[in-house]
C-alpha positions as CSV (number, residue, x, y, z in Angstrom):
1,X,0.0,0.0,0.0
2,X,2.6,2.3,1.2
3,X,4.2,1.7,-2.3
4,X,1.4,2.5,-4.1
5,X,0.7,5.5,-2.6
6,X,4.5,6.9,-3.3
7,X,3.8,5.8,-7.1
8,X,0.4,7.6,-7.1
9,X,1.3,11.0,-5.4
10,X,5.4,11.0,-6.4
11,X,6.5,8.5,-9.8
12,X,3.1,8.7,-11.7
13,X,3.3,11.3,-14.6
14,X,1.2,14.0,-13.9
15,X,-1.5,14.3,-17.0
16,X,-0.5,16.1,-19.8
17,X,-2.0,19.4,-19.3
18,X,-4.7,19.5,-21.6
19,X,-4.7,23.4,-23.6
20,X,-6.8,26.1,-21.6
21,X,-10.3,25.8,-22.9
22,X,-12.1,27.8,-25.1
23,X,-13.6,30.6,-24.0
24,X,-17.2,31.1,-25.9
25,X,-18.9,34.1,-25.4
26,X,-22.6,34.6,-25.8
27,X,-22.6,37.0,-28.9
28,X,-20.9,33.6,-30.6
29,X,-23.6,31.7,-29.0
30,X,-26.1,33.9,-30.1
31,X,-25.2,34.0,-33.9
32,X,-24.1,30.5,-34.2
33,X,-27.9,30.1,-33.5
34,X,-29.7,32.5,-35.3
35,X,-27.2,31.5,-38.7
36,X,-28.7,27.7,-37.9
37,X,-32.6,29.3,-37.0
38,X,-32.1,31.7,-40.6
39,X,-30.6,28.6,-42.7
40,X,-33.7,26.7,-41.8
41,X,-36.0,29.0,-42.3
42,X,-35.0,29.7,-45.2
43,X,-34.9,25.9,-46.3
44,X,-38.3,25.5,-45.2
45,X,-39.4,28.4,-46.8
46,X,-40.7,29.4,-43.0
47,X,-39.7,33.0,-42.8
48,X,-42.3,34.5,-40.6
49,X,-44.0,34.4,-37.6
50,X,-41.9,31.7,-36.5
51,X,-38.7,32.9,-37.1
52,X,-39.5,35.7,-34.8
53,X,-40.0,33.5,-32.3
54,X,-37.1,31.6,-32.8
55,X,-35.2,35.1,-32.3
56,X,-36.9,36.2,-29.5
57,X,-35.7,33.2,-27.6
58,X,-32.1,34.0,-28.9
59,X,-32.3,37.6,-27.9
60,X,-33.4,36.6,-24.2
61,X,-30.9,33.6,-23.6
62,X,-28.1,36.5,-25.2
63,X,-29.4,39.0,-22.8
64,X,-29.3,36.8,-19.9
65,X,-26.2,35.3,-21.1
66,X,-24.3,38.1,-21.6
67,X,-25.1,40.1,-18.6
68,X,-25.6,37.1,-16.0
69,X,-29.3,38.1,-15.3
70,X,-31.3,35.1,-13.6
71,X,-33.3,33.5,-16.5
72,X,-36.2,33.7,-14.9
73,X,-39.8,33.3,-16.2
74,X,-39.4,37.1,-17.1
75,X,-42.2,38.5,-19.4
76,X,-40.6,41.1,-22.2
77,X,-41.3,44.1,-20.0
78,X,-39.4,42.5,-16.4
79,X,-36.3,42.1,-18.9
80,X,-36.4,45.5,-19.8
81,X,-36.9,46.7,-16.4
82,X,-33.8,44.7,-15.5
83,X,-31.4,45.8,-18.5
84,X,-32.4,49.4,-17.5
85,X,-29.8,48.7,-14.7
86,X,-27.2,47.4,-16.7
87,X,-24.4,49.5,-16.1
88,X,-21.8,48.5,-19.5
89,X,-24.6,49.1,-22.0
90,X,-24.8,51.9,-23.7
91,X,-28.1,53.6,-24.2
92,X,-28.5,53.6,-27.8
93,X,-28.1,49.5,-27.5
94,X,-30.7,49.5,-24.6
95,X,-32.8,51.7,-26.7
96,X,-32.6,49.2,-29.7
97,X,-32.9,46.2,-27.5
98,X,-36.1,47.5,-26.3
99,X,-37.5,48.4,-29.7
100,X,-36.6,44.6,-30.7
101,X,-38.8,43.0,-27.7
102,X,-41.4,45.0,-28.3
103,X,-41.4,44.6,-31.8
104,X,-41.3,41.0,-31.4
105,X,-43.7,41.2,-28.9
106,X,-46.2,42.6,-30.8
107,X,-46.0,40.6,-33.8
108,X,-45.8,37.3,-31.5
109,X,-49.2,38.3,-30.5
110,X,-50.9,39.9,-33.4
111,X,-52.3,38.4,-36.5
112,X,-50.8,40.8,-38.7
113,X,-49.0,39.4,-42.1
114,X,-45.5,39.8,-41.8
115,X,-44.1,41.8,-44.9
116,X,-40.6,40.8,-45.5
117,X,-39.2,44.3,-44.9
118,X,-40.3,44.3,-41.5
119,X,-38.1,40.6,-40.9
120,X,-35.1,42.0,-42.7
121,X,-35.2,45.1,-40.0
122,X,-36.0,43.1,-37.6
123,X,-33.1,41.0,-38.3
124,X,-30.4,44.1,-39.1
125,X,-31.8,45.2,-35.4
126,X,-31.3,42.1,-33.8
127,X,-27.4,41.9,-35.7
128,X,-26.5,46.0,-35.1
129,X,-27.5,45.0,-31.0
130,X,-25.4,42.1,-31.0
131,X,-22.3,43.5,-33.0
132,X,-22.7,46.4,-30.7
133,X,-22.8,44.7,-27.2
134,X,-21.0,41.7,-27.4
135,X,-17.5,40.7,-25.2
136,X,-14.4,40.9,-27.9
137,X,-11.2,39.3,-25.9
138,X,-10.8,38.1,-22.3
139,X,-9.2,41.3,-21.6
140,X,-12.0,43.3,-22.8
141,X,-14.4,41.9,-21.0
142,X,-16.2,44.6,-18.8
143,X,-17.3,42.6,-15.4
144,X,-21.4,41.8,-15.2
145,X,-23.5,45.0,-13.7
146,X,-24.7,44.1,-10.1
147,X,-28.1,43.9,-10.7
């Protein structure tokens, strides 16, 4: 026993040191699945109400991602309410964020046909917002707002 135990702590080779992982930040999250949700649409020839659903789910799991919020069973306007207190955003970004939910909001909810103009700004909205908000480099990384 005693020999095994100066083999396991003192003559076994530690383990290679396996390469630092990854870091993935949720703006890569975030487009890796709306390029996934837009190619499907777009095979399915499903480029409507559902796609904005599809995004709105995105959005939130960015938002909370991003900014460490408790993903809560938040309705559009709670989430809102709690990026208003996010310190690292800037206001132009909080203003387009909230233009986004509610624009999704209101076409989850409506019965309105979606004209394809409104999904393409919808989409350059939902792109601009996470181009404009997302973590670069480790050492750019701003530290979560205490919310």
């Amino acid at each position: 026993v005693v020999f095994f135990l100066l083999y396991f702590f003192r003559f076994r080779r530690p383990e290679e040191e396996s390469e630092e992982e990854e870091v993935t930040f949720a703006h890569e999250i975030a487009l890796e699945r709306y390029y996934a949700v837009k190619r499907e649409a777009q095979g399915n020839g499903i480029y409507s109400r559902e796609f904005c659903f599809k995004l709105s789910f995105i959005l939130r799991d960015y938002i909370f991602e991003r900014w460490k919020i408790e993903p809560l069973q938040m309705t559009s306007s709670e989430i809102i309410t709690r990026m208003k207190k996010i310190k690292d955003m800037e206001d132009e970004d909080f203003k387009e964020a909230e233009k986004l939910i509610s624009l999704i909001e209101l076409i989850k909810f409506t019965s309105v046909n979606l004209q394809e103009e409104w999904l393409e700004r919808i989409e350059e909205v939902f792109l601009s917002f996470i181009k404009n908000t997302k973590k670069l480099k480790p050492g750019e990384i701003i530290a979560p707002a205490q919310i």
